[in-house]
N, C-alpha and C positions, 0 to 999 in steps of 0.2 A: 602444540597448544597446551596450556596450561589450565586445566580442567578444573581442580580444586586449591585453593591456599587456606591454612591455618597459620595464623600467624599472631602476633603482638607487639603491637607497637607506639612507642612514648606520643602520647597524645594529650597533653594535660587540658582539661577543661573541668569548666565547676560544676557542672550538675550533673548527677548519675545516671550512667543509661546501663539497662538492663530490663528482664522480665520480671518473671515471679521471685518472691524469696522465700528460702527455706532456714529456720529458725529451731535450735534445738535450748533448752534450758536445764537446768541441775534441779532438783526438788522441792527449794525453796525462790525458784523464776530467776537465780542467775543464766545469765547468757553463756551459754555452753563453744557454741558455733553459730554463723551466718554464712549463707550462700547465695549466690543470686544466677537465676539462669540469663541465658543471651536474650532477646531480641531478635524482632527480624525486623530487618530492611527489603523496602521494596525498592524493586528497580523500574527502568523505566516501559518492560513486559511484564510486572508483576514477580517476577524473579526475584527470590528475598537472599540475603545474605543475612547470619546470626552475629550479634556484636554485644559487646558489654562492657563494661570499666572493669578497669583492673589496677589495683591501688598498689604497684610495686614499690613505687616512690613516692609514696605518700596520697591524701584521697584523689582518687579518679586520676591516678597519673599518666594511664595506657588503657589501650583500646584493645580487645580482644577481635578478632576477625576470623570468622569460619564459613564455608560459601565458594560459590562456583562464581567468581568475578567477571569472566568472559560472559556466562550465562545473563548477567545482572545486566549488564550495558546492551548487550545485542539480541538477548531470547531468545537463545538457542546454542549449543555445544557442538556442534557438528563439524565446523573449523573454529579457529579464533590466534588471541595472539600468544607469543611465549615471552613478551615484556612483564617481569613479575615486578619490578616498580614502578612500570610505567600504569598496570593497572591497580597495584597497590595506591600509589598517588592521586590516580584518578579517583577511586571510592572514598581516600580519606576527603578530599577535596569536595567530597558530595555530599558529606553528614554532617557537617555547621548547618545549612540549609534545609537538607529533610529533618533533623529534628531540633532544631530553631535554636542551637547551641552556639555559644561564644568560645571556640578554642584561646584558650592565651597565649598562646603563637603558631607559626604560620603551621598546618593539618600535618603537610610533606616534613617538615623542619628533619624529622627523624627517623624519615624511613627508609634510607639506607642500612638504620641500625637495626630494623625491625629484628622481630625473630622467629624463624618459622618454624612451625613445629608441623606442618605436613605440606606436603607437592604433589600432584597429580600430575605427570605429564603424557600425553595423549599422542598419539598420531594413527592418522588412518592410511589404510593401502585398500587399492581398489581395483577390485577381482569382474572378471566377468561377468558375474551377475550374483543375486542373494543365494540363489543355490548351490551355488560355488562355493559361498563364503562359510555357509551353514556345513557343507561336505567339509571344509577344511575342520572348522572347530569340530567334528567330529570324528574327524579322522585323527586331530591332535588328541586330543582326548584317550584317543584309543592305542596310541602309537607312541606319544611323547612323554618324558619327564623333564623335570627344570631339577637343577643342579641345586642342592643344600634343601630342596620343596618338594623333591619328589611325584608322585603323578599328579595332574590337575584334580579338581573337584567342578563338575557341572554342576549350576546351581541356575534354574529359569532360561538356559541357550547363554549362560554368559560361565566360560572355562576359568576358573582361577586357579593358580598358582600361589601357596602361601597365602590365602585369606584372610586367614588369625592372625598373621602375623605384625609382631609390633615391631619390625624394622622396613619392610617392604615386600611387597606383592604384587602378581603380575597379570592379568585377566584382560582377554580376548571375547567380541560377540562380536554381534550383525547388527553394526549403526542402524540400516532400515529399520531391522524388527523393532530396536528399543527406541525407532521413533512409534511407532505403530501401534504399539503396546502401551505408548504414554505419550498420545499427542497431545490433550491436555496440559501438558507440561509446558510443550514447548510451543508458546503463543504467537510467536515470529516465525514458525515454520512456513512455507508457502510452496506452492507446486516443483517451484525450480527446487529447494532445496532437497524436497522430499523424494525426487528424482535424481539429486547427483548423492543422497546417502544410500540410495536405495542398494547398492553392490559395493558396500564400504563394510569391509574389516576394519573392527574398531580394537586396537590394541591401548593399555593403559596403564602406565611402572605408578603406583604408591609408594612414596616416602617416606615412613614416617618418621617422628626425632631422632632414633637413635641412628637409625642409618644416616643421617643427614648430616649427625656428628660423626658419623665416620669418615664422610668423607667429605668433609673441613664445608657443609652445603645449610650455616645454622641462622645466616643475618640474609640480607638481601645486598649488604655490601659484597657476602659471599660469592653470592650469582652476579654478580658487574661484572667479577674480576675473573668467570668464566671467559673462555673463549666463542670465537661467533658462532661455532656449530658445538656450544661445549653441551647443550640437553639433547641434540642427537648422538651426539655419542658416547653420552651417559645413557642412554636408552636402549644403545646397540649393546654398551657394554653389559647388560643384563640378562640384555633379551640371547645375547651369545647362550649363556646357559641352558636355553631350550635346547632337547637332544630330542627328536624327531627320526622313530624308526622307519621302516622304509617301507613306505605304501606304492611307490612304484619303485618296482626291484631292481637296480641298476647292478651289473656286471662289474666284478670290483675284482681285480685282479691279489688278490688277499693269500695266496702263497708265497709269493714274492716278497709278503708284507708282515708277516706272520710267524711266529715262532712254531710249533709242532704241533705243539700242547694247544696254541691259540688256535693254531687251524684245525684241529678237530671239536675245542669249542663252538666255531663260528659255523664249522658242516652241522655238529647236533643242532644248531638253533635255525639253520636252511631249511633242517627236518622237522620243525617244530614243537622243537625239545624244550622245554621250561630248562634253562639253565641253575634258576636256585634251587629245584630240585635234585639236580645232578652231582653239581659240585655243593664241598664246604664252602661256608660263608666267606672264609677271606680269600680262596680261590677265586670265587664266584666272578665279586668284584674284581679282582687284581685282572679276569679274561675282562670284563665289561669295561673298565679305565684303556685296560692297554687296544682293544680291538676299537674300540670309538676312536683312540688316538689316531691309531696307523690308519683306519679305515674309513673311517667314520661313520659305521653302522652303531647302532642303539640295540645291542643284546639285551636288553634288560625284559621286553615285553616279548614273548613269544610268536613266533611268525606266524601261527595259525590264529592268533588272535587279531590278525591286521590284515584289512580289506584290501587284499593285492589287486585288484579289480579297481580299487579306487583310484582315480586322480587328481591330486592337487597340489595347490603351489608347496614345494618344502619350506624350511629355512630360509634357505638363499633367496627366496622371492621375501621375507620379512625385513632381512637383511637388504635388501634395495632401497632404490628413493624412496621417502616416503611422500604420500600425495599432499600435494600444496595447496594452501588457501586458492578457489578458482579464479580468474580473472575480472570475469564476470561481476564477483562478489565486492570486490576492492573497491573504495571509495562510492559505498552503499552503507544502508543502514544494517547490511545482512554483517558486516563486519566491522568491529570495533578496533580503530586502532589508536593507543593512548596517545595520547600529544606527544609530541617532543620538544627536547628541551624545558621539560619542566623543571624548575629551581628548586634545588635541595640543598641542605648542608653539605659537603665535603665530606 
């Protein structure tokens, strides 16, 4: 699913939309700067998306778009679709109308060229129950690092990865809770829903531009010419980076796999040795790269600091299917899915 879009896109119409303005002047009332913040849009659960003009091309050329799209249409985030023009399209197509504006050509004309400056993309796996799910984010927490991000940061039962970060970031919770914690929000919730979130791991990759520029992902022309599973395995290619120590201890035949020097690293850390305490620093690392490689254990965290008592799904269970819009839901109001075939430029 596709959780959040930030985007921009040629939308010429005459009259400005936007909120409040902010206006600075030079000493004798020259105009210095203008600013204008977004707007919200409501959708049809009260779900707002933020919009404004944006005068690249001269006044009110482009539409600014910030907001959970899925949320707008159906009221609620819990599944939804990963068509980002199909729901792109649908929202422009909805704002001549809600705010009584004359585009001067057709809303879509240009949103293949759009350009997005952030992605959310979402997917849930679904664990045996919320206590399950709650033990794993804590077990992660306690066990795991992400590759270039280092250890997670718990902030409110939701783990992230890279939080600050202005290329992309990686954070896991318990769909239930953060319905439960803010069902207000989600005014479309109903019994059935709040029963098949209730034992969902919620995982979720952020985009933001620069990374988006790195990998060639900046117009929505870009994402056409993705392949049919090309945002799941954009999401796997990420989520690889979690390195996940061992909360249950599996028998790894690690002599066979091991240099001398590694296999007495990998025995101190059995014994719950702080390895950066031990070795120098470029040591440290060089046992932590190569023993992950052969082995794939995570020396990094100490074994007395990880709940060997604990059980829950590793990696490889992240690494699986991920759970699908249910059946149930399909051709309901609980799920929106954009038209097809809507007409766009080329």
């Amino acid at each position: 699913m596709i959780d959040w879009i930030t985007a921009i896109v040629k939308f010429q119409h005459g009259k400005e939309i936007g909120g409040n303005i902010t206006t600075q002047t030079n000493w004798n009332g020259e105009l210095k700067w203008r600013t204008q913040s977004a707007r919200p849009l409501k959708g049809s659960f009260e779900d707002q998306v933020s919009i404004k003009s944006e005068h690249k091309d001269g006044y009110c050329s482009h539409l600014f778009i910030h907001g959970n799209l899925v949320k707008f249409f159906q009221g609620h985030n819990i599944f939804g679709s990963e068509d980002v023009k199909g729901l792109l399209s649908e929202f422009l197509l909805s704002v001549p109308n809600q705010l009584d504006i004359k585009p001067l050509e057709s809303p879509i004309a240009h949103v293949l060229d759009a350009e997005i400056h952030r992605l959310d993309i979402t997917y849930n796996f679904s664990l045996e129950s919320r206590e399950q799910v709650n033990t794993w984010i804590s077990a992660t927490e306690q066990s795991a690092t992400m590759k270039y991000r280092g250890r997670g940061i718990m902030t409110s039962g939701t783990l992230y990865y890279g939080k600050h970060s202005k290329r992309w970031a990686l954070k896991f919770y318990s769909k239930g809770k953060e319905l439960d914690d803010n069902i207000r929000k989600h005014r479309a919730v109903n019994k059935a829903l709040k029963n098949y979130a209730n034992n969902l791991l919620r995982a979720e990759l952020v985009m933001r531009r620069m990374e988006l520029k790195k990998i060639n992902l900046t117009t929505v022309r870009d994402i056409e010419n993705f392949e049919t599973d090309g945002f799941a395995e954009l999401f796997e290619k990420y989520i690889k980076g979690l390195e996940i120590g061992e909360c249950e201890m599996k028998t790894i035949d690690y002599q066979s796999e091991l240099t001398g020097t590694q296999q007495a690293a990998y025995q101190m850390w059995l014994q719950g040795f702080d390895l950066r305490e031990v070795y120098p620093r470029s040591t440290y690392y060089d046992h932590k790269r190569n023993i992950y490689k052969k082995v794939g254990v995570n020396v990094s965290v100490p074994r007395n600091n990880i709940k060997a008592t604990v059980s829950y799904p590793t990696i490889d269970f992240i690494r699986a299917e991920f759970e699908p819009v249910p059946r149930w839901a399909i051709g309901t109001n609980l799920y929106f899915e954009p038209r097809a075939g809507l007409r766009v430029a080329a």
